[in-house]
C-alpha positions in Angstrom: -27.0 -76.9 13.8 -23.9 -78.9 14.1 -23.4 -81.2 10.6 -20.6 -83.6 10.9 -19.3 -85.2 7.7 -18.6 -89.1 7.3 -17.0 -90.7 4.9 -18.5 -93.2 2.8 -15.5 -95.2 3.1 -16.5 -94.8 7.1 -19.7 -95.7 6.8 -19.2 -99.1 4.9 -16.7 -100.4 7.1 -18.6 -99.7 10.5 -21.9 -101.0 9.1 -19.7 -104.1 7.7 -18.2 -104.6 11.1 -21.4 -104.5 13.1 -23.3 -106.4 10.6 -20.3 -109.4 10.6 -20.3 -109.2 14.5 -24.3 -109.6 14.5 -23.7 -112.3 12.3 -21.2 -114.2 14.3 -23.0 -113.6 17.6 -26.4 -114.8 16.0 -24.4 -118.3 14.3 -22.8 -119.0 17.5 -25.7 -118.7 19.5 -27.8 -120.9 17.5 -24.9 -123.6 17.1 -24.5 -123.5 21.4 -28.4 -123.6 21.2 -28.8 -127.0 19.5 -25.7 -128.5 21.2 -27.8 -127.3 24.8 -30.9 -129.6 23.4 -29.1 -132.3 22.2 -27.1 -132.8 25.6 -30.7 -132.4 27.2 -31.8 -135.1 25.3 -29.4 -137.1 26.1 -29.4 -136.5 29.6 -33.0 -137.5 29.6 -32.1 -140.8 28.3 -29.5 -141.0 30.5 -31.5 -139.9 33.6 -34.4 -142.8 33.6 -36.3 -143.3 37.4 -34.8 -146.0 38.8 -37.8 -148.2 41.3 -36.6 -149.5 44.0 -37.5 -152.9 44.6 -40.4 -153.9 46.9 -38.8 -155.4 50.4 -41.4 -157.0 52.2 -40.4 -157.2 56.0 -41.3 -160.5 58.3 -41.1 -159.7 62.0 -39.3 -162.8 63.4 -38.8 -162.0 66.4 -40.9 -159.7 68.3 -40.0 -157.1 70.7 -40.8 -158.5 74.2 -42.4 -155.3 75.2 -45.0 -156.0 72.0 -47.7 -157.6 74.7 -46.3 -156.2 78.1 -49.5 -154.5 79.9 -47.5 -151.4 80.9 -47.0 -150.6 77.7 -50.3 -151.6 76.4 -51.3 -149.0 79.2 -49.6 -146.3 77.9 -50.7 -147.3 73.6 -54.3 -146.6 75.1 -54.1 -143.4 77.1 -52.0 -142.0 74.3 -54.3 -142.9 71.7 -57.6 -141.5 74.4 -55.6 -138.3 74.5 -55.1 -138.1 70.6 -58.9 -138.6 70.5 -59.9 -135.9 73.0 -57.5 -133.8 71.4 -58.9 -134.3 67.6 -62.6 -133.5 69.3 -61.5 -130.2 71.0 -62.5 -127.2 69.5 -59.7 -124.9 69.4 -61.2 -121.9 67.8 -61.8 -118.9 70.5 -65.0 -116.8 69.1 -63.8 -113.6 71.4 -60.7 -113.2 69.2 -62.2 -113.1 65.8 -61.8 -109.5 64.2 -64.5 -107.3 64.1 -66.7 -106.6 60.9 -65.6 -103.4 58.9 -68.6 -101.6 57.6 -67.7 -101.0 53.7 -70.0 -98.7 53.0 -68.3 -96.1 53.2 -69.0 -92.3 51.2 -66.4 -89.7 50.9 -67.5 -86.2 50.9 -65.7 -83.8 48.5 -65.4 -80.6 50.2 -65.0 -77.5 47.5 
């Protein structure tokens, strides 16, 4: 067994220096801490949701493709497609995954 002598003069100034550095860490994390909220708050003041205001829109003048029939046409077979396409069943039945059987014993062999 090793014994290894210190001073009490050793003792008093290491236990003074890490107690006034624990000290000086601990005030200048609490002073940075309140300075963090109260620049928080303020930035919350600061940072109110701005609304846009409401533009309402009047068409004055009107494409003059808005009534052309061609066009009219094509709003009608796109929106037939859309249809047939929202009634289509897209799910395959073959490809599902089998079912696993979970019950399932394990033997212990000795």
């Amino acid at each position: 067994m090793i014994k290894i002598k210190i001073g009490k003069k050793f003792l008093i100034l290491f236990s003074s220096i890490f107690g006034g550095t624990l000290i000086a860490l601990l005030a200048i994390a609490i002073i940075f801490g309140f300075r963090q909220t109260q620049v928080d708050l303020l930035k919350k003041e600061i940072e109110k949701p701005v609304t846009p205001p409401e533009v309402t829109q009047e068409i004055s003048n009107p494409s003059p493709y808005a009534h052309d029939p061609i066009i009219l046409k094509i709003e009608e077979e796109i929106k037939e497609i859309d249809k047939k396409l929202q009634e289509t069943d897209l799910k395959e039945a073959s490809l599902n995954p089998p079912l696993l059987e979970m019950d399932i014993e394990f033997k212990i062999e000795e």
